[in-house]
MISETOR-519276 format. One record per residue (C-alpha): z, x, y; residue number from 1; residue in one letter. Coordinates in steps of 0.02 Angstrom, whole numbers, plus 50000, padded with zeros to 5 digits. Each point is the difference from the previous one (the first is absolute). Layout:
BEGIN
R    zz    xx    yy num residu
R     Z     X     Y NUM      a
...
This chain:
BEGIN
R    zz    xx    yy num residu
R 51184 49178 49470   1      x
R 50042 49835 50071   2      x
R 50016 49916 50169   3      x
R 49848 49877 49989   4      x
R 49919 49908 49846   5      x
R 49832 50085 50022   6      x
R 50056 50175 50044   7      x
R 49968 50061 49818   8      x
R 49857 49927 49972   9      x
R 49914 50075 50149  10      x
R 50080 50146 49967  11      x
R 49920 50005 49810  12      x
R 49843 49980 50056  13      x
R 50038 50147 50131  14      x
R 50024 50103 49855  15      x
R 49837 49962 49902  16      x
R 49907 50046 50166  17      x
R 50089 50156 49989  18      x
R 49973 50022 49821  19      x
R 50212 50036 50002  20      x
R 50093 50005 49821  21      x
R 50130 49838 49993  22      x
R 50150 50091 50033  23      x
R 49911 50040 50159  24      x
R 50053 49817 50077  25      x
R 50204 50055 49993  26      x
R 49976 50127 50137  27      x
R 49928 49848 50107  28      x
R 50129 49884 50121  29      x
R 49966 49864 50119  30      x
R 50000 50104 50149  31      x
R 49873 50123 49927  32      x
R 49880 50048 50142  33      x
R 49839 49985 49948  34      x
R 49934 50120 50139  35      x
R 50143 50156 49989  36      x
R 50047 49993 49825  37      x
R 49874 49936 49891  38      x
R 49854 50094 50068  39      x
R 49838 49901 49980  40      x
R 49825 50024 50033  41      x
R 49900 49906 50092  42      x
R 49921 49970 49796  43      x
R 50166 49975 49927  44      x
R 50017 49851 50150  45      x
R 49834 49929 49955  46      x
R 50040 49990 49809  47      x
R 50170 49915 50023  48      x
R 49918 49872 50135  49      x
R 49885 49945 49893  50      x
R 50116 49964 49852  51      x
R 50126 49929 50127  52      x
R 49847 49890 50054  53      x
R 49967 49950 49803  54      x
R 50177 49980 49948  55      x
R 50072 49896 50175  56      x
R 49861 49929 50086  57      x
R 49880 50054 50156  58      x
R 50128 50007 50130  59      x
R 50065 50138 49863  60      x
R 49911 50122 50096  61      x
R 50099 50129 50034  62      x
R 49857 50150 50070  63      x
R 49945 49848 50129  64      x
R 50187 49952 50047  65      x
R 50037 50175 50022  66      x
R 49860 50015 50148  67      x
R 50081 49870 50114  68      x
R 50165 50113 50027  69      x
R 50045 50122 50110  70      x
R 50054 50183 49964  71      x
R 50157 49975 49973  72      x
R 49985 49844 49898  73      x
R 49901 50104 49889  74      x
R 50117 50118 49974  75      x
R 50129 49908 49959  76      x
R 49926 49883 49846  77      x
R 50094 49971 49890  78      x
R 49978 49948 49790  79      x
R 50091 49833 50036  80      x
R 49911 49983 50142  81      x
R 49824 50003 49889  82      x
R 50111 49871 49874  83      x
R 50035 49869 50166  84      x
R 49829 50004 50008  85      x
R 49937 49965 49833  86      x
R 50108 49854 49998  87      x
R 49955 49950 50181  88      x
R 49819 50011 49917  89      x
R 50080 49902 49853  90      x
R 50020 49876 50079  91      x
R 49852 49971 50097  92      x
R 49897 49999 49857  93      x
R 50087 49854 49903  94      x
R 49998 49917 50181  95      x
R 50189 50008 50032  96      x
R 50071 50012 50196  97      x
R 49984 50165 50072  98      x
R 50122 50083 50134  99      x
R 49918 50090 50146 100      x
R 50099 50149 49960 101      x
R 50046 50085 49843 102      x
R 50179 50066 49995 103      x
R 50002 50207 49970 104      x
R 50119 50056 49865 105      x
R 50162 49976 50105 106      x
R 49946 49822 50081 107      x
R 50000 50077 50179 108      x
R 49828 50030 50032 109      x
R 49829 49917 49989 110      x
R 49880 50082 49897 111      x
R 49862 49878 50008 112      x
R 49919 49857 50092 113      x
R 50079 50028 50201 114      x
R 50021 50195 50021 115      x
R 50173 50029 50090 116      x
R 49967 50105 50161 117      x
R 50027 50181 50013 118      x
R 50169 50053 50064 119      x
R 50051 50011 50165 120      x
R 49962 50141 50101 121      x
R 49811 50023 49919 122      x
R 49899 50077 50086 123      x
R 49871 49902 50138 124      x
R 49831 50000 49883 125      x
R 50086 50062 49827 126      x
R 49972 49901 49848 127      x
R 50158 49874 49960 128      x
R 50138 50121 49907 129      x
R 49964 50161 50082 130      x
R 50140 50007 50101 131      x
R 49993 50194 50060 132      x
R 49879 50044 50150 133      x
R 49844 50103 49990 134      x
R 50072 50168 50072 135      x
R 49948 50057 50165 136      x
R 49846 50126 50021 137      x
R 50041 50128 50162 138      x
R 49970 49931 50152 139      x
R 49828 50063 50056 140      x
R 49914 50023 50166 141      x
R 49826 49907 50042 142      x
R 49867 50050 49886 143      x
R 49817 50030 50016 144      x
R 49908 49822 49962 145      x
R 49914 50015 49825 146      x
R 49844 49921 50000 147      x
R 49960 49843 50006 148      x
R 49911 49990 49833 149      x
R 50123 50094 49874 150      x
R 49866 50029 49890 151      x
R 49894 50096 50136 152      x
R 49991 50183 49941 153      x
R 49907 50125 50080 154      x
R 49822 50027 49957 155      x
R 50000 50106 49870 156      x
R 49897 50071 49856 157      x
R 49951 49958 49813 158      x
R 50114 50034 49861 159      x
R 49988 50191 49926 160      x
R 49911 50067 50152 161      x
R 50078 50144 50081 162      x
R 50037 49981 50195 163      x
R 50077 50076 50119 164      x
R 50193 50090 49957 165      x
R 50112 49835 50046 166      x
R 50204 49976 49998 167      x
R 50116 49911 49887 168      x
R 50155 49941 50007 169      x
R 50090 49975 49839 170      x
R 50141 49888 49974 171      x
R 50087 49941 49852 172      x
R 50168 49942 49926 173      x
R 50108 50156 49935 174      x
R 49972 49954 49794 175      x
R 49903 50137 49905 176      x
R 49887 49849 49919 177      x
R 49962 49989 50179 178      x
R 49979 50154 50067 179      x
R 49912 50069 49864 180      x
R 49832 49920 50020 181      x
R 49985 49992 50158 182      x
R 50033 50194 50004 183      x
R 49848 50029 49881 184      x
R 49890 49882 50147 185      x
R 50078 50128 50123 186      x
R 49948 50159 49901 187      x
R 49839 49926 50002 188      x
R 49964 49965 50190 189      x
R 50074 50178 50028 190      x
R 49869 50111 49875 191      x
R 49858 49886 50093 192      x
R 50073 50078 50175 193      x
R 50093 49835 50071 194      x
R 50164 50039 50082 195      x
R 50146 49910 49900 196      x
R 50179 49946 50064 197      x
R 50137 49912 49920 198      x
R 50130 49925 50067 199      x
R 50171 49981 49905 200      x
R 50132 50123 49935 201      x
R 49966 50168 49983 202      x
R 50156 49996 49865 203      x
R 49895 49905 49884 204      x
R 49816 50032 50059 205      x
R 50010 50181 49988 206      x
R 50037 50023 49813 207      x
R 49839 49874 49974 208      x
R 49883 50047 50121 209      x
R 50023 50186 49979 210      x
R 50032 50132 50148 211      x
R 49803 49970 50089 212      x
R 50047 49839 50050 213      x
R 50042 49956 50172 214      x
R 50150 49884 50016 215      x
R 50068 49883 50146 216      x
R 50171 49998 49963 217      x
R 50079 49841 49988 218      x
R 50200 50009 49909 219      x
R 50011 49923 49840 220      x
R 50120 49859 49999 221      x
R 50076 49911 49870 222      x
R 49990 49827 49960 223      x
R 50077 49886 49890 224      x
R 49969 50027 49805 225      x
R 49852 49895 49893 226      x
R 50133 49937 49860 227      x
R 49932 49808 50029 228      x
R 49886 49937 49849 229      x
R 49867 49856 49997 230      x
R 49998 49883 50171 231      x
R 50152 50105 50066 232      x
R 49881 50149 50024 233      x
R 49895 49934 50128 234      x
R 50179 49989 50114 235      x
R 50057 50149 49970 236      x
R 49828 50080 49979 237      x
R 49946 49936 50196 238      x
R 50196 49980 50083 239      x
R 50047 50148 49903 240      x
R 49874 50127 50013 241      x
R 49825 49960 50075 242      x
R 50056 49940 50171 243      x
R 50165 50096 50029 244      x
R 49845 50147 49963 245      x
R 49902 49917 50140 246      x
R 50143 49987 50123 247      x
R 50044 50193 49982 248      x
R 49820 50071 49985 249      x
R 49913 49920 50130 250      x
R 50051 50110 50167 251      x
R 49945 50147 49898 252      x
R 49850 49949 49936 253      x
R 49961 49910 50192 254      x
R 50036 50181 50057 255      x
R 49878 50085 49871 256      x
R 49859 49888 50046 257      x
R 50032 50050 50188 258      x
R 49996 50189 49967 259      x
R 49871 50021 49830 260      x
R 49896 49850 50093 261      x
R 49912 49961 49830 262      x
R 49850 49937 49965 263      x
R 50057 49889 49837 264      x
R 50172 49951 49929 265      x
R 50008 50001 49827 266      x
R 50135 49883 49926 267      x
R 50101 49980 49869 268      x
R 50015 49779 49990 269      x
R 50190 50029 49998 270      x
R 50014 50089 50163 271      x
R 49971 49875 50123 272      x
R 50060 50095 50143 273      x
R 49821 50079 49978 274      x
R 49905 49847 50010 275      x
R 50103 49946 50163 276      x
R 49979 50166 50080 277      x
R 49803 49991 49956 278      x
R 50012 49841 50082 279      x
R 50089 50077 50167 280      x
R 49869 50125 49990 281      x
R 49842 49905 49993 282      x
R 49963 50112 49853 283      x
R 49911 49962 49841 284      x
R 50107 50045 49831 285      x
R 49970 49951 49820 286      x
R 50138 49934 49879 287      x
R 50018 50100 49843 288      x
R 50088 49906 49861 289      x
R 50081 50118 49880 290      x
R 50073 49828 49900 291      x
R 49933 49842 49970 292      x
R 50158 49887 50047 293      x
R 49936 49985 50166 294      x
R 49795 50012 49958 295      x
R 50009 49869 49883 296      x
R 50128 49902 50103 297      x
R 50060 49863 49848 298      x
R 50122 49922 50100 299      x
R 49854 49934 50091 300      x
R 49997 49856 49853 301      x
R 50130 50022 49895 302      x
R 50150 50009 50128 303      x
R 49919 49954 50173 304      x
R 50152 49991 50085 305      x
R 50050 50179 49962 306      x
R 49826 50035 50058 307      x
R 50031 49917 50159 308      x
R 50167 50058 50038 309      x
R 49895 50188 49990 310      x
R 49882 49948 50114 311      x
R 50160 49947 50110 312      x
R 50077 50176 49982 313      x
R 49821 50072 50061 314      x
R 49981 49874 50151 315      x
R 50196 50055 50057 316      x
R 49929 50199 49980 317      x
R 49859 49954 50109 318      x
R 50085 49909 50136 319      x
R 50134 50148 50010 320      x
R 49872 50117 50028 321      x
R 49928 49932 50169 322      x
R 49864 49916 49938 323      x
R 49945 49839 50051 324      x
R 49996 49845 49891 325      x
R 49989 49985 49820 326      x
R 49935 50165 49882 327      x
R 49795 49957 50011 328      x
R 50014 50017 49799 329      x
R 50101 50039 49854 330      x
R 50074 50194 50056 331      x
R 49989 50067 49811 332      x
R 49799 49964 50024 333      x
R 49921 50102 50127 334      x
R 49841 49895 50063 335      x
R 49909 50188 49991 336      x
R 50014 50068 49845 337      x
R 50111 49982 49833 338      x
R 49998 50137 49866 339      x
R 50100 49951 49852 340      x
R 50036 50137 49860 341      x
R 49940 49891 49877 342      x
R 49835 49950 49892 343      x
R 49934 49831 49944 344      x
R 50014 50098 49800 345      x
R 50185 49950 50027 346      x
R 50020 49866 50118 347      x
R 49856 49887 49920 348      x
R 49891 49900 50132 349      x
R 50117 49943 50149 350      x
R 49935 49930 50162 351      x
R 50013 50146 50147 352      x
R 49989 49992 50179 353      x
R 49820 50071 50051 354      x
R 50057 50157 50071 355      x
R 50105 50026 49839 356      x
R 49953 50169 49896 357      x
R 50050 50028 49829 358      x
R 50002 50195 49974 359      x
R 50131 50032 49846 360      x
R 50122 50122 49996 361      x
R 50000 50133 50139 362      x
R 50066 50149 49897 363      x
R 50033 50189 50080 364      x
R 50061 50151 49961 365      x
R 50187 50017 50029 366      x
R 50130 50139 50023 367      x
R 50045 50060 49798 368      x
R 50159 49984 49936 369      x
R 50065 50169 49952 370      x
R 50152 49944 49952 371      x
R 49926 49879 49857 372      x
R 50060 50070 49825 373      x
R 49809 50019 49953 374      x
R 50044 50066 49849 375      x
R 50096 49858 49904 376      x
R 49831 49912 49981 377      x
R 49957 50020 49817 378      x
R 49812 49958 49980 379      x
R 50024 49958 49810 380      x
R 50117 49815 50073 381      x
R 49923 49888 50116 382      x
R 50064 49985 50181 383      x
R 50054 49852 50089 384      x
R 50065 49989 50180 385      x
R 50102 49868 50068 386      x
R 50033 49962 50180 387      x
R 50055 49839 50103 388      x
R 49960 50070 50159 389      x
R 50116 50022 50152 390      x
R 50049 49843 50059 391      x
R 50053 49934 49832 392      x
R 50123 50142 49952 393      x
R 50138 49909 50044 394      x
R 49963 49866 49879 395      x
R 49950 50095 49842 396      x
R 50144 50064 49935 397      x
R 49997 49880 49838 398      x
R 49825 50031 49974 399      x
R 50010 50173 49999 400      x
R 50119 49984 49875 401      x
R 49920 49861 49878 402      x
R 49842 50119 50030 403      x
R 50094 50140 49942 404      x
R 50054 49901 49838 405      x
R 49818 49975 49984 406      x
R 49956 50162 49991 407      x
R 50146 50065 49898 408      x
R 49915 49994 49820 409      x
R 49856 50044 50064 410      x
R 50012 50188 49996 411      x
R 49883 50031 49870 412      x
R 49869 49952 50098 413      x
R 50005 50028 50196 414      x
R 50069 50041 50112 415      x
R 50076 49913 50168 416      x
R 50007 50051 50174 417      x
R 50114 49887 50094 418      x
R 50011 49996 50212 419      x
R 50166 49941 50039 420      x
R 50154 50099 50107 421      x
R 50128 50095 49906 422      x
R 50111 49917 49916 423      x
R 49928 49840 49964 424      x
R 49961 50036 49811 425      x
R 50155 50043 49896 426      x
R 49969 50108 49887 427      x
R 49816 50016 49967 428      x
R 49921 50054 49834 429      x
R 49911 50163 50009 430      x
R 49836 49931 49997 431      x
R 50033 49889 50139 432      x
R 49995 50134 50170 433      x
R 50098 49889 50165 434      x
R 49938 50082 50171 435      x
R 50013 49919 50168 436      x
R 49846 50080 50073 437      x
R 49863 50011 49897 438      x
R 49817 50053 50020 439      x
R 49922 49868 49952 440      x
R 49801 50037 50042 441      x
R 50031 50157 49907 442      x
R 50063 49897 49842 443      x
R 49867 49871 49998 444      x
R 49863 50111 49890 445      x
R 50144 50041 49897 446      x
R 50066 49830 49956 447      x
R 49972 49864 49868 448      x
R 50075 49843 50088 449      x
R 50100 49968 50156 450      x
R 50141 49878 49985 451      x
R 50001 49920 50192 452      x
R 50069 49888 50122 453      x
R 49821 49956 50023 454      x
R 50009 50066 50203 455      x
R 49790 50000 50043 456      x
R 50018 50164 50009 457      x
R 50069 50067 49849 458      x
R 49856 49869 49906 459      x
R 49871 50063 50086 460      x
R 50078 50196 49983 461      x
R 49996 49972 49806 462      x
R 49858 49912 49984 463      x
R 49882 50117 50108 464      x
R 50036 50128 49847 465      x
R 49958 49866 49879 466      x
R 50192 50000 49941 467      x
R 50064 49812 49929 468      x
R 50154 49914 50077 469      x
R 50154 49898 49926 470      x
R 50039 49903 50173 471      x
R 50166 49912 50023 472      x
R 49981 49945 50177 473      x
R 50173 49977 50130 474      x
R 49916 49918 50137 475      x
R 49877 49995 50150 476      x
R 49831 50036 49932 477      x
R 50041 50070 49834 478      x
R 49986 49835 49934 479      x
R 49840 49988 50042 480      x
R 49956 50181 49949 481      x
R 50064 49967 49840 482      x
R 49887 49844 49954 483      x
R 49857 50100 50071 484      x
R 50041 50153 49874 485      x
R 50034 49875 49855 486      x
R 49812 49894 50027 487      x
R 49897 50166 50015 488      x
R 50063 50056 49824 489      x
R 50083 50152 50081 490      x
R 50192 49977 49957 491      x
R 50115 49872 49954 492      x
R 50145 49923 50102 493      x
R 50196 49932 49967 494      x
R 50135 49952 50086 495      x
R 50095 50128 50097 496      x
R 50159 49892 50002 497      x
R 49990 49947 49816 498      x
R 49912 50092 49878 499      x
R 50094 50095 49873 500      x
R 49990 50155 49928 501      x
R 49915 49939 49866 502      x
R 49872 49912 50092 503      x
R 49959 50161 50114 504      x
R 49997 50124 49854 505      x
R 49861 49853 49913 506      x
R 49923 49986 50163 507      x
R 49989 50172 50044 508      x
R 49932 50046 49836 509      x
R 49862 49847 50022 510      x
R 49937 50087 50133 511      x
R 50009 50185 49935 512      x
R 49921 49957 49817 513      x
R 49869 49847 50051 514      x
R 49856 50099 50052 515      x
R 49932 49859 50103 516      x
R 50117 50023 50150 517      x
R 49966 50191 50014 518      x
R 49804 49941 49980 519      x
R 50034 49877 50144 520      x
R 50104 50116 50126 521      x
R 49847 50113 49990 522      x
R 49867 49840 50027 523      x
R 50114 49992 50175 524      x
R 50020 50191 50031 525      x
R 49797 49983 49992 526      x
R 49999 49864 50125 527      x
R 50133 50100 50115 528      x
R 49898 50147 49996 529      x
R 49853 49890 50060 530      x
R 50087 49933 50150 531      x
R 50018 50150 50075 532      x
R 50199 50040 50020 533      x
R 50033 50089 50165 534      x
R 49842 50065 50050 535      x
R 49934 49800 50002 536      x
R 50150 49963 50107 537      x
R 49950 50147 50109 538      x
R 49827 49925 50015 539      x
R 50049 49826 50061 540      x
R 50135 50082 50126 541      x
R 49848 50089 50071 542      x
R 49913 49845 50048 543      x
R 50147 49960 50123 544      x
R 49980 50117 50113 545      x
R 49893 49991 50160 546      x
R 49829 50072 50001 547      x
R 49958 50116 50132 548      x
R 50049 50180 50075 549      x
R 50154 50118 49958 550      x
R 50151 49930 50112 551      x
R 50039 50144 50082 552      x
């Protein structure tokens, strides 16, 4: 590895942040993206900053630099960019000229000091480098004002008490980790007499929401796939899936307000097209966060101007919608109500908005699985599920298989149930069963450990039965999941892009043999069970709706 004097010294001390074996630094180049192919965490960042800091000098400071650049900039860092500016910081320290701009690894672009502008064609309003245009909502007639205070909400009643049979509207985006806990809120309203409607496909709904269900059809459409990792995601997560979802859904969901006329729109924070049509509406809805990528909201200090080009992407939404001016807040946070399916056991103490309610995992029933092989469970071996959810399929192939590895000598012992589509493992040892559906609720009381992507609700899943984790988290919020699992005791984390078999069998058997983390996931199921789960939810929807007579 060559190409600039410093490059392998910042690269060594890359790999004692990483805690990487030596032979680790050949698979390194100068054009190694920091953001694509090395992988780190917002902790891994921190580490190496501060060493970068010790070693080169303040203006070292890689995690501060990083916050002046654009999306695209971001994604495109490379190692010998982080070497031209060790030396730029060098130099500054021992007092020698500095450039305004620090060359990038081929000498064409700037990577500090001026920031070149974004390419031509950007679009009007879009951070510098994000060339493509926000896509276009429908075109939409004249709506209904919304009132003038977005936080006015009809008068209403006190949380838990019972009033009179209301309507809600439930939207969300089609992702079981989604749908699922918002379908246990929906159970809920219905056994307390509230008429329920969701609005999305049927295709999907039905198999989740059982046959009792009303649905207004809206056709699933696909979108591009989730394959981006680390700073990538939040493209491909927003231009990829969240407001192509907002473009196609809206009409539909415009047309089941018109004909349900609800009283309350419950939404998941990733459907936006169900904040804008509240908006149209004049209608009250609460925001129910089933992750915490966009609850927490990190890039808020850590990479503000991926934060910003969000809020950009929400402002475009608005504006093609019909509405006038600017969104009156942040469309992920309704001003009425947030539920998030979390509890302060896991998160820790984190600063909410005031109408923010914490009521852990909203679990329900759900349609068995008769197909499950039931009977290759042998209660004498431990069981261990592993899952990375749905979005991160595509990228788990090579975990899978260095999970596998894991698990290979392990048959003594346990057992391993592993959620990934046929195919993907090549020949499996007996002990290890490879399903691509798989029950998991009806596991959980069965299992040991879960091996996870760290998606909030898979955590919050395992640790409602009191079951320990091994995270190794891809990106969005399972980052953040994963430190949260890791400081309440309850698991242990590694790197989903680097750990070796080694290190996940050690890991794995940390977390199955240290009674302290099976102690500490059932300190947090505790706390869960306290919060309420869906009937809490329930409760706080309640309060929403208007006081006063049946509507006819």
């Amino acid at each position: 590895m060559t190409a600039h004097p410093l490059l392998r010294e910042v690269a060594e001390l890359l790999r004692r942040t990483l805690g990487q074996p030596p032979a680790w630094l050949d698979t390194l180049h100068p054009d190694t993206l920091l953001d694509s192919e090395l992988h780190l965490e917002s902790h891994d960042l921190a580490t190496w900053s501060l060493a970068l800091r010790t070693r080169y000098g303040p203006a070292a400071d890689l995690a501060t630099h990083l916050t002046t650049l654009d999306l695209d900039a971001l994604t495109t860092v490379t190692l010998a960019d982080v070497a031209a500016l060790a030396a730029t910081a060098e130099d500054r320290a021992a007092g020698a000229p500095v450039p305004g701009k620090v060359a990038a690894s081929d000498g064409t672009e700037p990577y500090g000091g001026e920031r070149a502008e974004g390419p031509t064609g950007a679009a009007p309003g879009a951070p510098p480098g994000v060339a493509e245009p926000v896509p276009d909502l429908p075109s939409l007639s004249p709506s209904p004002s919304p009132p003038s205070d977005p936080s006015a909400v009809p008068s209403a009643v006190a949380v838990g008490a019972r009033t009179r049979p209301g309507r809600f509207l439930f939207v969300s985006l089609p992702l079981f980790g989604h749908v699922n806990p918002l379908a246990a809120v929906s159970r809920e309203l219905t056994a307390r007499g509230h008429e329920v409607l969701w609005a999305g496909s049927e295709a999907f709904l039905r198999p989740l929401l059982g046959e009792g269900t009303p649905i207004a059809p809206i056709p699933l459409r696909a979108h591009r796939g989730q394959a981006d990792r680390g700073l990538a995601a939040a493209r491909s997560r927003w231009d990829g899936y969240i407001v192509p979802h907002a473009r196609h859904t809206l009409p539909g969901i415009e047309r089941a307000v018109a004909a349900f006329r609800p009283d309350v729109l419950a939404v998941d924070q990733h459907a936006v097209a169900g904040a804008l049509a509240a908006h149209r509406a004049g209608l009250p809805w609460a925001s129910l966060a089933p992750t915490t990528m966009e609850l927490t909201r990190p890039y808020r200090t850590t990479v503000p101007r991926v934060e910003e080009w969000i809020e950009q992407r929400m402002a475009a939404m608005w504006r093609a919608a019909g509405l006038p001016g600017e969104p009156p807040h942040d469309l992920r946070f309704s001003p009425h109500l947030l539920v998030a399916f979390t509890g302060e056991a896991l998160t820790g103490p984190l600063e909410w908005p005031d109408n923010a309610v914490l009521v852990g995992p909203a679990l329900a029933a759900r349609e068995p699985d008769r197909t499950f092989p039931w009977e290759w469970i042998d209660p004498a071996r431990r069981l261990v599920l592993v899952t990375v959810g749905t979005l991160s399929l595509d990228l788990a192939a090579d975990f899978h298989a260095r999970v596998v590895q894991a698990l290979r000598p392990l048959g003594d012992r346990l057992q391993a149930v592993v959620a990934a589509p046929d195919g993907t493992v090549a020949d499996p040892p007996a002990h290890v069963l490879v399903r691509p559906r798989v029950p998991v609720l009806e596991l959980m009381p069965k299992l040991a450990a879960v091996v996870s992507h760290g998606g909030l609700n898979t955590v919050c899943e395992a640790l409602a039965h009191g079951v320990p984790l091994l995270v190794a988290p891809i990106k969005g919020d399972q980052p953040i999941n994963a430190a949260q699992v890791a400081a309440a005791g309850a698991g242990r984390r590694v790197r989903f892009a680097h750990a070796s078999p080694q290190q996940l069998r050690t890991e794995l058997l940390a977390v199955l043999d240290d009674p302290s983390h099976a102690a500490a996931a059932r300190r947090v199921r505790e706390s869960f069970a306290a919060a309420g789960g869906a009937p809490a939810a329930a409760d706080h929807l309640e309060t929403l709706l208007p006081a006063g007579p049946t509507r006819p």
